[in-house]
PDB file with SEQRES, HELIX, SHEET and CRYST1 records, atoms N, CA, C and O in Angstrom:
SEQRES   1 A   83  UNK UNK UNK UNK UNK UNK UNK UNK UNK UNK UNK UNK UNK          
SEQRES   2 A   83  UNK UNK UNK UNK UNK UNK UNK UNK UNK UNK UNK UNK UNK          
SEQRES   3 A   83  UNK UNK UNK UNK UNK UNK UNK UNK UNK UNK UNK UNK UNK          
SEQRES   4 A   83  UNK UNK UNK UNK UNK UNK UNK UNK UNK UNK UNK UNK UNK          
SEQRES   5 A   83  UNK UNK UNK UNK UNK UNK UNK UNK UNK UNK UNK UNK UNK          
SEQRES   6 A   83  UNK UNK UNK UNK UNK UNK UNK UNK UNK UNK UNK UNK UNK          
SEQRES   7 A   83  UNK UNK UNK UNK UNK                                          
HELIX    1 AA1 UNK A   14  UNK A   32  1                                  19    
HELIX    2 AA2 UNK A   38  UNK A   43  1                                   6    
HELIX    3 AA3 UNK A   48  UNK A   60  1                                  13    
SHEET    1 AA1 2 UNK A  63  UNK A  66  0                                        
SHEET    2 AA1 2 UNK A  69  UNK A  74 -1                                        
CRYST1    1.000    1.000    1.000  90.00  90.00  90.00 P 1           1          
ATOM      1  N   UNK A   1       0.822  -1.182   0.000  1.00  0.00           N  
ATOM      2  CA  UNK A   1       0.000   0.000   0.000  1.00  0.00           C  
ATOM      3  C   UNK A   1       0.872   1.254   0.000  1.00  0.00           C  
ATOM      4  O   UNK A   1       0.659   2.110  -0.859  1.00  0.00           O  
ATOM      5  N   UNK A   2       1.747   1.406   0.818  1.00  0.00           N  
ATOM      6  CA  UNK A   2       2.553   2.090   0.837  1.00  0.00           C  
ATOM      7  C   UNK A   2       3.391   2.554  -0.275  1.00  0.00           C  
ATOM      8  O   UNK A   2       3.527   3.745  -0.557  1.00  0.00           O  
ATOM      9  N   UNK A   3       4.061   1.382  -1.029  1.00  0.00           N  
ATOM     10  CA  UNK A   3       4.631   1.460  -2.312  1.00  0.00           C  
ATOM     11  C   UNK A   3       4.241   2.167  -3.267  1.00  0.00           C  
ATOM     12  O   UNK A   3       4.820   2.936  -4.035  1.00  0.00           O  
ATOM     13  N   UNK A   4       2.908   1.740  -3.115  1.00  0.00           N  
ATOM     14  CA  UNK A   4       1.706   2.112  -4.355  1.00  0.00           C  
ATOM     15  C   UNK A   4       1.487   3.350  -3.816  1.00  0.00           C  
ATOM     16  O   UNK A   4       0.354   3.551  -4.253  1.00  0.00           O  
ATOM     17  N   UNK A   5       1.744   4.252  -3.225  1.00  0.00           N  
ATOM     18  CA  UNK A   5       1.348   5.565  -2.651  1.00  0.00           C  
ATOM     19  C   UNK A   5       2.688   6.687  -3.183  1.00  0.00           C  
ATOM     20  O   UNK A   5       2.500   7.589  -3.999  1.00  0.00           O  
ATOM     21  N   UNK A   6       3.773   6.448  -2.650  1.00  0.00           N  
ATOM     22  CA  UNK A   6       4.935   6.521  -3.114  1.00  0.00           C  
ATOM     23  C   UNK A   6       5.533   6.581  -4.247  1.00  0.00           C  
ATOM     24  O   UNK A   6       6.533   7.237  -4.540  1.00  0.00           O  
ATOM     25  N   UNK A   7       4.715   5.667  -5.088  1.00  0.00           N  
ATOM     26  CA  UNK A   7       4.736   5.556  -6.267  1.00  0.00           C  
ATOM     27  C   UNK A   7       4.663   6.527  -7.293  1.00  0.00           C  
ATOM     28  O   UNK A   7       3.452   6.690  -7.444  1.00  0.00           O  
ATOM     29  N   UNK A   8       5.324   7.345  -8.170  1.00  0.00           N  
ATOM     30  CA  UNK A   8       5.370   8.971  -8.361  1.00  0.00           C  
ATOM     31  C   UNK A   8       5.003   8.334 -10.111  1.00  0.00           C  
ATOM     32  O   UNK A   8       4.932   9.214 -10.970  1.00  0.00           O  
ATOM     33  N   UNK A   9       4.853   7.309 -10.432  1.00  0.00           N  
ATOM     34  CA  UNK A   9       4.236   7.319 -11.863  1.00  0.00           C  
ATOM     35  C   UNK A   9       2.627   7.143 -12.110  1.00  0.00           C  
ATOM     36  O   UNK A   9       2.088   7.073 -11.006  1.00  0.00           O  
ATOM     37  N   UNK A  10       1.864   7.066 -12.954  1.00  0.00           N  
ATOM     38  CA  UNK A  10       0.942   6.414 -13.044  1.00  0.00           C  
ATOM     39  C   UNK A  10       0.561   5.090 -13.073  1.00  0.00           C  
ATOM     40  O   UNK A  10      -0.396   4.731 -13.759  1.00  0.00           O  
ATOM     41  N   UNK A  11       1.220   4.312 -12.389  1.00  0.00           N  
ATOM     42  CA  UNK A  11       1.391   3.189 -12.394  1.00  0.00           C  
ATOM     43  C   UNK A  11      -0.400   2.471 -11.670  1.00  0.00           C  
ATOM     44  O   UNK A  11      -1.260   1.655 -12.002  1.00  0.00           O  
ATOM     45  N   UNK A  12      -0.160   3.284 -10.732  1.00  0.00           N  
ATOM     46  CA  UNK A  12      -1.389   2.717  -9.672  1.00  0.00           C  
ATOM     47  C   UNK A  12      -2.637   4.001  -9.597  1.00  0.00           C  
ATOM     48  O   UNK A  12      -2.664   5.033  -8.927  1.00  0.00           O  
ATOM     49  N   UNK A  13      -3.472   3.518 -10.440  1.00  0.00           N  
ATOM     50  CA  UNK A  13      -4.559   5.204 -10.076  1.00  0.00           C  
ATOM     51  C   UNK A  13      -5.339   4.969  -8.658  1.00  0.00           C  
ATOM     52  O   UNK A  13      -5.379   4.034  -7.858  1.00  0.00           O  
ATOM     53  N   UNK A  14      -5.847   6.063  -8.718  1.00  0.00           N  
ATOM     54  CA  UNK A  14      -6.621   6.351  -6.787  1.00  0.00           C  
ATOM     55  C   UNK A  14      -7.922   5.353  -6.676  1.00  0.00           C  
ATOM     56  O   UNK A  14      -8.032   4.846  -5.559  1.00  0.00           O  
ATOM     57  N   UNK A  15      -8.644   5.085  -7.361  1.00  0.00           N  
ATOM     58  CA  UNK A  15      -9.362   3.958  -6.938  1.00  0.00           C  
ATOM     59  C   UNK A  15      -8.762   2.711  -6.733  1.00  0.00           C  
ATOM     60  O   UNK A  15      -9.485   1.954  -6.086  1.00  0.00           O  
ATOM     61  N   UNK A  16      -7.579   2.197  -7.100  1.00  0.00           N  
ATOM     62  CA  UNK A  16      -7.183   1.088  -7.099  1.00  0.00           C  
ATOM     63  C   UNK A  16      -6.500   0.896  -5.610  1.00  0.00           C  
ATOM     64  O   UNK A  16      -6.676  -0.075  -4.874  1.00  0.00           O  
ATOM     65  N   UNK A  17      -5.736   1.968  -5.358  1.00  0.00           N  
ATOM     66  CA  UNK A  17      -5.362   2.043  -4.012  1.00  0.00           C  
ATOM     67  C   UNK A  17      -6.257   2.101  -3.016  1.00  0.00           C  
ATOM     68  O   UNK A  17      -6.052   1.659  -1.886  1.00  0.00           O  
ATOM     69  N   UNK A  18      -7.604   2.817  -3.513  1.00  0.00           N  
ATOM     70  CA  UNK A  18      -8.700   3.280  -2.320  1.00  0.00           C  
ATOM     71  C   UNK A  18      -9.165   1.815  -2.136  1.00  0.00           C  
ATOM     72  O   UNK A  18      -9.298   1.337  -1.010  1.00  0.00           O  
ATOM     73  N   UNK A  19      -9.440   1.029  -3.401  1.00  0.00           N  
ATOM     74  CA  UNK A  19      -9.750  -0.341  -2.859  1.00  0.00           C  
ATOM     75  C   UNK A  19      -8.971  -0.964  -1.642  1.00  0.00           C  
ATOM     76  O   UNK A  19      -9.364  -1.504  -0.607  1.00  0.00           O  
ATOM     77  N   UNK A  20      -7.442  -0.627  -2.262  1.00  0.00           N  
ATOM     78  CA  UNK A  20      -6.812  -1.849  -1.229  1.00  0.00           C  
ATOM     79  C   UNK A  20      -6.863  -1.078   0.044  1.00  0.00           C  
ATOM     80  O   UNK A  20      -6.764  -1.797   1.038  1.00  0.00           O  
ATOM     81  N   UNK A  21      -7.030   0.569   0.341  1.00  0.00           N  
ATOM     82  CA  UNK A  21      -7.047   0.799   1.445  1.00  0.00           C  
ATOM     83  C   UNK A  21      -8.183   0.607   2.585  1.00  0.00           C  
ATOM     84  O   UNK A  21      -8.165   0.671   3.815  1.00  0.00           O  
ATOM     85  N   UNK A  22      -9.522   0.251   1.278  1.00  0.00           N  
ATOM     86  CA  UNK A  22     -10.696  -0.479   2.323  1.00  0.00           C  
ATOM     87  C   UNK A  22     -10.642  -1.910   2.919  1.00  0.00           C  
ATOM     88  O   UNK A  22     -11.129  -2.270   3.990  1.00  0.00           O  
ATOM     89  N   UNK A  23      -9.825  -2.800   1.847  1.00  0.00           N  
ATOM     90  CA  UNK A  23      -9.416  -4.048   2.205  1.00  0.00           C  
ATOM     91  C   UNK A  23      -8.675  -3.967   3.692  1.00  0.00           C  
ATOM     92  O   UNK A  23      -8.842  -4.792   4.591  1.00  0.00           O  
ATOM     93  N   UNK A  24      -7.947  -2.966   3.745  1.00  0.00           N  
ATOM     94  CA  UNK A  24      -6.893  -3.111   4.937  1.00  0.00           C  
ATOM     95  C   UNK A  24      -7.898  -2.557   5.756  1.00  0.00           C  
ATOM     96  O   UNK A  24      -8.432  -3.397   6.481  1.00  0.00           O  
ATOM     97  N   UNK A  25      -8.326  -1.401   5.868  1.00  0.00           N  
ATOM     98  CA  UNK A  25      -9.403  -0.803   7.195  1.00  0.00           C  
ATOM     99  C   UNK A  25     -10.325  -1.768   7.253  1.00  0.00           C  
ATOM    100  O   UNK A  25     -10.473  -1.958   8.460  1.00  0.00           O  
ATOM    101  N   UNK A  26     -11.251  -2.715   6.490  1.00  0.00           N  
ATOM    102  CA  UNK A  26     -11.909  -3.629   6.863  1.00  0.00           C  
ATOM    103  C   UNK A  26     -11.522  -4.705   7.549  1.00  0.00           C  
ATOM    104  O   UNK A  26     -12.313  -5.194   8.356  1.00  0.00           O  
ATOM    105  N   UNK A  27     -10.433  -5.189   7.388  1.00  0.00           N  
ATOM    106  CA  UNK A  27      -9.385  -6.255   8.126  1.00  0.00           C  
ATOM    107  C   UNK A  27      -9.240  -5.690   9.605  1.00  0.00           C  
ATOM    108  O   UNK A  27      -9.698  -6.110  10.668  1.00  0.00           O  
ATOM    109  N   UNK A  28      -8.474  -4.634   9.315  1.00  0.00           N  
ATOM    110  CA  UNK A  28      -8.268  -3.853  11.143  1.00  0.00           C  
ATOM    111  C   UNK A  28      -9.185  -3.656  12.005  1.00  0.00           C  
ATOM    112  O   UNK A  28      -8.766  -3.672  13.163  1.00  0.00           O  
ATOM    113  N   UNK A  29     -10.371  -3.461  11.872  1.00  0.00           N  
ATOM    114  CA  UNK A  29     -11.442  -3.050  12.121  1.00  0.00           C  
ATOM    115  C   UNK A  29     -12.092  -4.351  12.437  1.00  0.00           C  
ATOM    116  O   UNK A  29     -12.882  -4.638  13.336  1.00  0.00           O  
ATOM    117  N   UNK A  30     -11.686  -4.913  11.692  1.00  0.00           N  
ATOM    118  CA  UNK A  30     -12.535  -7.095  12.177  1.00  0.00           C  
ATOM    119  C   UNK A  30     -11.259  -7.426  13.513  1.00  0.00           C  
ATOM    120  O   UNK A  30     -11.373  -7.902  14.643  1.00  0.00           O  
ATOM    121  N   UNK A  31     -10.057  -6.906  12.721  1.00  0.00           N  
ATOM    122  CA  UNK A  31      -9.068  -7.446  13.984  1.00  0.00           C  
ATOM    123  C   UNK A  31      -9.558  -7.001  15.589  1.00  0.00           C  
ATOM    124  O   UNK A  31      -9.913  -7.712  16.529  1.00  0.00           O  
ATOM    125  N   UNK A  32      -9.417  -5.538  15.469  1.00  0.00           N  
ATOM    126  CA  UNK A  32      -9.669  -4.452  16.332  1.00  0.00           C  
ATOM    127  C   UNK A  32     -10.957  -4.283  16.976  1.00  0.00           C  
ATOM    128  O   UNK A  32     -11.033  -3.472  17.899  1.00  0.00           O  
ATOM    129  N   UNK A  33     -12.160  -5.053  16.552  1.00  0.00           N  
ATOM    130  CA  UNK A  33     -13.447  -4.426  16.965  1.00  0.00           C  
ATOM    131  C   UNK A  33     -13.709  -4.422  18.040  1.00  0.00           C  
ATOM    132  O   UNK A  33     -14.728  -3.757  18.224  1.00  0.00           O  
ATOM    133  N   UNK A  34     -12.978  -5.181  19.652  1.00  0.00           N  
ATOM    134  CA  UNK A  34     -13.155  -4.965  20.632  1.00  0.00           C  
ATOM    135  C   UNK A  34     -12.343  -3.581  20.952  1.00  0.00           C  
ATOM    136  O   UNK A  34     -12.963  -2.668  21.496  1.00  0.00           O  
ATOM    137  N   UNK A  35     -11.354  -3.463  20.715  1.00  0.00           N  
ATOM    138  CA  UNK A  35     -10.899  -2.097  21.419  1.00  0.00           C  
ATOM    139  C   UNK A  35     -11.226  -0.723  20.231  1.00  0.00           C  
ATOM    140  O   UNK A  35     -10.675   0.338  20.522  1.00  0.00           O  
ATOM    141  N   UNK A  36     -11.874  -0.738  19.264  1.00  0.00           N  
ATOM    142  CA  UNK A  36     -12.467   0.423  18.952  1.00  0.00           C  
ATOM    143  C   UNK A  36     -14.172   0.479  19.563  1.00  0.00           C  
ATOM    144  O   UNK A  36     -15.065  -0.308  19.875  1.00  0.00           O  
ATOM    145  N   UNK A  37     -13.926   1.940  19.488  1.00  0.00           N  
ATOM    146  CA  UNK A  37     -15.622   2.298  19.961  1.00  0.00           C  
ATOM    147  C   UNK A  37     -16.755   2.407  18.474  1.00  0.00           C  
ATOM    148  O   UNK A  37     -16.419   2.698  17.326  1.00  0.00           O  
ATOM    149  N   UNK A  38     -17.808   2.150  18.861  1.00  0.00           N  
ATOM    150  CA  UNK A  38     -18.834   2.497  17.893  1.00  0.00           C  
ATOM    151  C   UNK A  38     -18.717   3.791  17.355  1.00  0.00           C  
ATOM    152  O   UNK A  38     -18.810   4.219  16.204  1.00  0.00           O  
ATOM    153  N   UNK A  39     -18.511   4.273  18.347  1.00  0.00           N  
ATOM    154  CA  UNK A  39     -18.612   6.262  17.654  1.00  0.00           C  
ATOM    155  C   UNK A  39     -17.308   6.285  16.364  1.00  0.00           C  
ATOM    156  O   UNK A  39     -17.526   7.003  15.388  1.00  0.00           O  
ATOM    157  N   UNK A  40     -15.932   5.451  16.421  1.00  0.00           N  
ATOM    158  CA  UNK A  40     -15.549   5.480  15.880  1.00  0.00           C  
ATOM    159  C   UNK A  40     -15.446   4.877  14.240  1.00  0.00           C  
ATOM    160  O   UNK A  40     -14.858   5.294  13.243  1.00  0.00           O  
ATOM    161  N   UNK A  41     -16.428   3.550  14.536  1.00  0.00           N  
ATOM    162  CA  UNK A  41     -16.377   2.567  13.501  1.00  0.00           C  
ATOM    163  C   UNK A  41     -18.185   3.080  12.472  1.00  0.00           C  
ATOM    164  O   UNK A  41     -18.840   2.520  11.593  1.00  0.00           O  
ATOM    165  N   UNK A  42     -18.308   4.176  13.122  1.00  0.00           N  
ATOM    166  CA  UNK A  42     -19.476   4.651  12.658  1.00  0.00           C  
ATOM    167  C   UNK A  42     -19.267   5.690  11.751  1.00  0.00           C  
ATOM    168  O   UNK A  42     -19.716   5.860  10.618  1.00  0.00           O  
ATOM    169  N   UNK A  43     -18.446   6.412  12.497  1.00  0.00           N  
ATOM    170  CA  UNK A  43     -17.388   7.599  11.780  1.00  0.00           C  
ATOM    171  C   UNK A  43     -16.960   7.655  10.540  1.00  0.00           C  
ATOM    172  O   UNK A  43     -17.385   8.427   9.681  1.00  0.00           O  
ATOM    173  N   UNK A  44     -15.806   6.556  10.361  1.00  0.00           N  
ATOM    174  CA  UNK A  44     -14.515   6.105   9.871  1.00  0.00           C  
ATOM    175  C   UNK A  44     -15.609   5.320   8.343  1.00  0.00           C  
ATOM    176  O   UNK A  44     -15.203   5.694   7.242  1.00  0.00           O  
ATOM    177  N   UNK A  45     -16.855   4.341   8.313  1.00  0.00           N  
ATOM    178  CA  UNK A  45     -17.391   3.958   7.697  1.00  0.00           C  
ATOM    179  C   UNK A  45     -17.368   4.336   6.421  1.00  0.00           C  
ATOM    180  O   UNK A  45     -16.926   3.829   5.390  1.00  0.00           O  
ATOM    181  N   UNK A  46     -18.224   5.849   6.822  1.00  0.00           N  
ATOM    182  CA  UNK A  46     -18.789   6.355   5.514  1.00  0.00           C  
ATOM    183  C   UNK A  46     -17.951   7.504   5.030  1.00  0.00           C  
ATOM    184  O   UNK A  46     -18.276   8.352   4.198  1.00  0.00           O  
ATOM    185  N   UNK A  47     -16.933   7.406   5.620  1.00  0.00           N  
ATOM    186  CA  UNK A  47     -15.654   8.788   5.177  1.00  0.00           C  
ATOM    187  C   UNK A  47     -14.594   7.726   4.777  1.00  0.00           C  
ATOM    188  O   UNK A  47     -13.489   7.895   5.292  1.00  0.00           O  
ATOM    189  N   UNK A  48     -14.710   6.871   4.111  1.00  0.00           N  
ATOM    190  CA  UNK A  48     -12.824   5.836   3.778  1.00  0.00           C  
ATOM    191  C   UNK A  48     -12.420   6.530   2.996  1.00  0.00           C  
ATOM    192  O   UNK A  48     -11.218   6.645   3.236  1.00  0.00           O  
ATOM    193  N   UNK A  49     -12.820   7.419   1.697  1.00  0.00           N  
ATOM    194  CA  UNK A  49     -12.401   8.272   1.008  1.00  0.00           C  
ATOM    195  C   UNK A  49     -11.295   9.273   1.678  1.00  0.00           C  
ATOM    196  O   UNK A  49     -10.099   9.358   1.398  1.00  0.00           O  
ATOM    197  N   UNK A  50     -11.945   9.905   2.515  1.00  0.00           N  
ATOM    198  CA  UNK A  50     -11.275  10.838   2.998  1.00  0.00           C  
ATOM    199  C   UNK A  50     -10.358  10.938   4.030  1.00  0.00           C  
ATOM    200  O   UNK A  50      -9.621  11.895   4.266  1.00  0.00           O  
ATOM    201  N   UNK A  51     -10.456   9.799   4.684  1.00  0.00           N  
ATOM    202  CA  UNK A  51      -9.751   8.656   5.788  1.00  0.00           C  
ATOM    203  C   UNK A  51      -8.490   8.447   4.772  1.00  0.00           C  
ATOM    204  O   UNK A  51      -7.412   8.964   5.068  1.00  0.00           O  
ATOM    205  N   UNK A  52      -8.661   7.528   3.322  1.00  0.00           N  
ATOM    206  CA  UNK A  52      -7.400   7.235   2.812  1.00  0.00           C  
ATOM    207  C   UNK A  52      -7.012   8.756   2.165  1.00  0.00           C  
ATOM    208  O   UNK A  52      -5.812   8.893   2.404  1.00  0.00           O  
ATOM    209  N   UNK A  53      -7.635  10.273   1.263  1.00  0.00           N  
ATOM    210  CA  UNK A  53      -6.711  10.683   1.439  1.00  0.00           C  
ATOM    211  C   UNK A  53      -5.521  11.258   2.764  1.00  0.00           C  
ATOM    212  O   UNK A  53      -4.313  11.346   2.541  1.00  0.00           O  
ATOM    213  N   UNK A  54      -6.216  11.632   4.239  1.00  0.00           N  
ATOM    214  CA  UNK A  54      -5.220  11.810   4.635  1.00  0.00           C  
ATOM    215  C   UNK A  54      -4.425  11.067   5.262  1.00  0.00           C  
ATOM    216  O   UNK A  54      -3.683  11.587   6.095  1.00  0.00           O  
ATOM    217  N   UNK A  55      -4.374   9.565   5.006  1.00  0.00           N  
ATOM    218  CA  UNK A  55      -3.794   8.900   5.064  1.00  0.00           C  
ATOM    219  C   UNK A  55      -2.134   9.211   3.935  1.00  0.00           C  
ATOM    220  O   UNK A  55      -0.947   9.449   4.154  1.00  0.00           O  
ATOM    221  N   UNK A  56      -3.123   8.994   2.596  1.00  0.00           N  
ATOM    222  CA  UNK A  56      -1.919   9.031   1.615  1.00  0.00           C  
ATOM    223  C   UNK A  56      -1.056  10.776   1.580  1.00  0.00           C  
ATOM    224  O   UNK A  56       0.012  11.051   1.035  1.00  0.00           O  
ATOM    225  N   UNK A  57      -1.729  11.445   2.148  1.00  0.00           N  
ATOM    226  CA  UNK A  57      -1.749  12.565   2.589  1.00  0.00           C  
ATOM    227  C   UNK A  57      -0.101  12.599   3.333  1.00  0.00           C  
ATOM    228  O   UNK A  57       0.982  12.903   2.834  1.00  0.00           O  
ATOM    229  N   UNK A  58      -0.411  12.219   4.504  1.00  0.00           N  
ATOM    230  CA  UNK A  58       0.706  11.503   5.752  1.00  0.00           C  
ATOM    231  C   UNK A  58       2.049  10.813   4.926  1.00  0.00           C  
ATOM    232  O   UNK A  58       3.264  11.010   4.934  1.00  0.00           O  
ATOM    233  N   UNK A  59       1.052   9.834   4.168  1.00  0.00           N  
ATOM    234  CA  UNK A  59       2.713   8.717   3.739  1.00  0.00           C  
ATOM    235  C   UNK A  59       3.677   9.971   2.630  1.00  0.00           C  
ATOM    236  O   UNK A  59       4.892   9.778   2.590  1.00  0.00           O  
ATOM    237  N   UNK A  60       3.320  10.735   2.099  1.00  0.00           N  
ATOM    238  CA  UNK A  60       3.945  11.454   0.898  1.00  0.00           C  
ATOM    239  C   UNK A  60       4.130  12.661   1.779  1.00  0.00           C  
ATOM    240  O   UNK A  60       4.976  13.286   1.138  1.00  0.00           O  
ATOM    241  N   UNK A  61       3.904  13.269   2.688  1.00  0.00           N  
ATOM    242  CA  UNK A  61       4.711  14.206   3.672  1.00  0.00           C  
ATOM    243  C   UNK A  61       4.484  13.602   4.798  1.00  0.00           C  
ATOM    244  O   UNK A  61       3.343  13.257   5.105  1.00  0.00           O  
ATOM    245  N   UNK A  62       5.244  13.448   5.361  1.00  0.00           N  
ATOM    246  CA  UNK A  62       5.236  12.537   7.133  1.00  0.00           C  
ATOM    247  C   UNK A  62       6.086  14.173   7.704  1.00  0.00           C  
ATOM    248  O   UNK A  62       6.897  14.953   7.204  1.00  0.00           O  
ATOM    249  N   UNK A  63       5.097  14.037   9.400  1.00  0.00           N  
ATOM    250  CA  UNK A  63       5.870  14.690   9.975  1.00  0.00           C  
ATOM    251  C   UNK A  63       6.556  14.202  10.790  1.00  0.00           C  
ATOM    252  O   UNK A  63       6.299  13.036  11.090  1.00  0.00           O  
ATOM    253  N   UNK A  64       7.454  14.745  11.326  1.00  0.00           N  
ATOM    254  CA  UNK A  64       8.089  14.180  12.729  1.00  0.00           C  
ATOM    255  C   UNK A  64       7.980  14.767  13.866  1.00  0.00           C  
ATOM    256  O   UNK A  64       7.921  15.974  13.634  1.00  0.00           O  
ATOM    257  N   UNK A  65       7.924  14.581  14.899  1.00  0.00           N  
ATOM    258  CA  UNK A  65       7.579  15.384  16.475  1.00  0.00           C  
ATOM    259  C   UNK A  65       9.229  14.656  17.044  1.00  0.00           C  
ATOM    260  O   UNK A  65       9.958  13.666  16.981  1.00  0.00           O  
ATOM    261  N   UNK A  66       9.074  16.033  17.608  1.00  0.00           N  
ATOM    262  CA  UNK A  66      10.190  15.676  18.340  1.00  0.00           C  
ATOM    263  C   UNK A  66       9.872  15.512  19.918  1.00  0.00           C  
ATOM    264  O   UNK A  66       8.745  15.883  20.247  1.00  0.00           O  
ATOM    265  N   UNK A  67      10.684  15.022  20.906  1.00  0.00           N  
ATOM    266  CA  UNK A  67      10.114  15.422  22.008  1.00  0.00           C  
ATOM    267  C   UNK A  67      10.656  16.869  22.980  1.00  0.00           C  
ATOM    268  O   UNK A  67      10.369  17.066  24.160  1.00  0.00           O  
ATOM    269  N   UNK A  68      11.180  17.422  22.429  1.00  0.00           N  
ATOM    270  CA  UNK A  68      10.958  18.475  22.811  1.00  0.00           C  
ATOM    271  C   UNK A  68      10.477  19.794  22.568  1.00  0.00           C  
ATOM    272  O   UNK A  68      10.808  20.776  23.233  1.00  0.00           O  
ATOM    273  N   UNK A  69       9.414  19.801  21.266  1.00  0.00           N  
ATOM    274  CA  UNK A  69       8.764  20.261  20.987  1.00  0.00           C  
ATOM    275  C   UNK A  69       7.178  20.111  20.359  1.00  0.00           C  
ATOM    276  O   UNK A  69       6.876  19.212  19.574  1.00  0.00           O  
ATOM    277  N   UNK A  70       6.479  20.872  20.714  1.00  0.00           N  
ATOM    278  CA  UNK A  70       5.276  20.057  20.402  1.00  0.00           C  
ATOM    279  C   UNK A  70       4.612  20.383  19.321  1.00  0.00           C  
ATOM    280  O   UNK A  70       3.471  19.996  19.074  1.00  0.00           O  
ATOM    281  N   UNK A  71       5.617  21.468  18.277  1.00  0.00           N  
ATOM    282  CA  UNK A  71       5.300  21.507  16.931  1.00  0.00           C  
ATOM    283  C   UNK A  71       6.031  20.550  16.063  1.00  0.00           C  
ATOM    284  O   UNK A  71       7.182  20.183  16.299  1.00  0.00           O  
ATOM    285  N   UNK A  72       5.244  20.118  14.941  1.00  0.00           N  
ATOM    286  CA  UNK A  72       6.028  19.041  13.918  1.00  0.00           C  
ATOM    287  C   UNK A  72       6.958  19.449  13.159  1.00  0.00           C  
ATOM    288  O   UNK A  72       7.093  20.668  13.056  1.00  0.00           O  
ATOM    289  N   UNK A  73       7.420  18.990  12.778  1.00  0.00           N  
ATOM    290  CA  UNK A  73       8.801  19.415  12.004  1.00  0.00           C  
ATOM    291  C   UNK A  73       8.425  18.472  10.344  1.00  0.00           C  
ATOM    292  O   UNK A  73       8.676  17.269  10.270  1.00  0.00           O  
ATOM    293  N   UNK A  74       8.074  18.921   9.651  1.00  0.00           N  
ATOM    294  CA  UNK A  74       7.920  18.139   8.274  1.00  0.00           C  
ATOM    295  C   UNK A  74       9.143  17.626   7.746  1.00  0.00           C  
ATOM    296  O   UNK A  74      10.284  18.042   7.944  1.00  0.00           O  
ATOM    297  N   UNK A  75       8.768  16.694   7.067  1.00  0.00           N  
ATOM    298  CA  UNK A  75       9.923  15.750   5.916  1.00  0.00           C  
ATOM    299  C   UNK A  75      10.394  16.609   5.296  1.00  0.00           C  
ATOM    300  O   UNK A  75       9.497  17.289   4.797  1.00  0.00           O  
ATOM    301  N   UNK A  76      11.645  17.061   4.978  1.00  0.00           N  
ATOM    302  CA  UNK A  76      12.854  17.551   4.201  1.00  0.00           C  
ATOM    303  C   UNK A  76      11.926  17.625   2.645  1.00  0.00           C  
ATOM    304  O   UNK A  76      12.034  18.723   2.099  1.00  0.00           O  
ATOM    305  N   UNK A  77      11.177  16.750   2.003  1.00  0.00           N  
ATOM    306  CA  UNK A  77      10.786  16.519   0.810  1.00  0.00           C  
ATOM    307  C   UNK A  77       9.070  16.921   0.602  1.00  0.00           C  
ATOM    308  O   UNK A  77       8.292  16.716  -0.330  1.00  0.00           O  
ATOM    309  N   UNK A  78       8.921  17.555   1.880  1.00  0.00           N  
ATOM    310  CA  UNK A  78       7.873  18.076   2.278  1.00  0.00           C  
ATOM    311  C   UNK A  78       7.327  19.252   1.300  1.00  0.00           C  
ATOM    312  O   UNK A  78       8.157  20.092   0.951  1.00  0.00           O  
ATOM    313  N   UNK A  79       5.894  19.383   0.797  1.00  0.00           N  
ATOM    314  CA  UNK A  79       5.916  20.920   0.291  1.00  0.00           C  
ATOM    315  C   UNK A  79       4.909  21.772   1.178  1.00  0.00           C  
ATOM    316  O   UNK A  79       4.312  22.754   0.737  1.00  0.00           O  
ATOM    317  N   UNK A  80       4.784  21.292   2.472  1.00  0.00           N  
ATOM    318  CA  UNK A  80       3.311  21.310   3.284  1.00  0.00           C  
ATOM    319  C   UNK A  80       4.036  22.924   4.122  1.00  0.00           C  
ATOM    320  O   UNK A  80       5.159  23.245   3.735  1.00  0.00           O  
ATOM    321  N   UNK A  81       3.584  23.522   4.841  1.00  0.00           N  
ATOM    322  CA  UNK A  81       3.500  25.310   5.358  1.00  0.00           C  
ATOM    323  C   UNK A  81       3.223  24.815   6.537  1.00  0.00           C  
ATOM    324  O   UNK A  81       2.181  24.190   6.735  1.00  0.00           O  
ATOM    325  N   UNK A  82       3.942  24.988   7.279  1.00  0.00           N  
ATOM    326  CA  UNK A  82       3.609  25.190   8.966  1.00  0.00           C  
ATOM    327  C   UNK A  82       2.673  25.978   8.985  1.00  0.00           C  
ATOM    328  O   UNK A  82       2.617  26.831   8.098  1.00  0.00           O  
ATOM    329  N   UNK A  83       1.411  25.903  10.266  1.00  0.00           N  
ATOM    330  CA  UNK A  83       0.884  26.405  10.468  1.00  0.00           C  
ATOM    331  C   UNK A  83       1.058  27.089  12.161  1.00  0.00           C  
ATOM    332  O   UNK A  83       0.246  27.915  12.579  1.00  0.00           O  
TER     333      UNK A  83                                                      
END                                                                             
């Protein structure tokens, strides 16, 4: 999933990934269903769209926290604006 995100050609278009990213949240979510709450699995449902972009969002700029500060510090390859 990751790969395929990363992936800077057209190799993999956004529905194909959005599939595999429901495959995986449906899996976690069967794994997980005792320690998530309803409010969450109610949530998360009908937004996977928008769940995987800022997901893919994250993997193509990751921030980092440091611990001694409690603002993020973006990836070097980052094009994202502190706020």
């Amino acid at each position: 999933m990751i790969a395929k995100i990363k992936n800077s050609g057209n190799t993999f278009i956004y529905t194909e990934k959005l599939q595999d990213f429901t495959k995986l949240y449906t899996q976690y979510t069967i794994k997980n269903r005792s320690k998530l709450n309803a409010f969450f699995l109610q949530e998360t449902k009908g937004n996977l769209s928008l769940l995987f972009d800022d997901f893919e969002r994250s993997v193509k700029h990751p921030m980092f926290y440091s611990d001694n500060n409690a603002m993020p510090r973006f990836g070097a390859d980052s094009d994202c604006d502190r706020v």
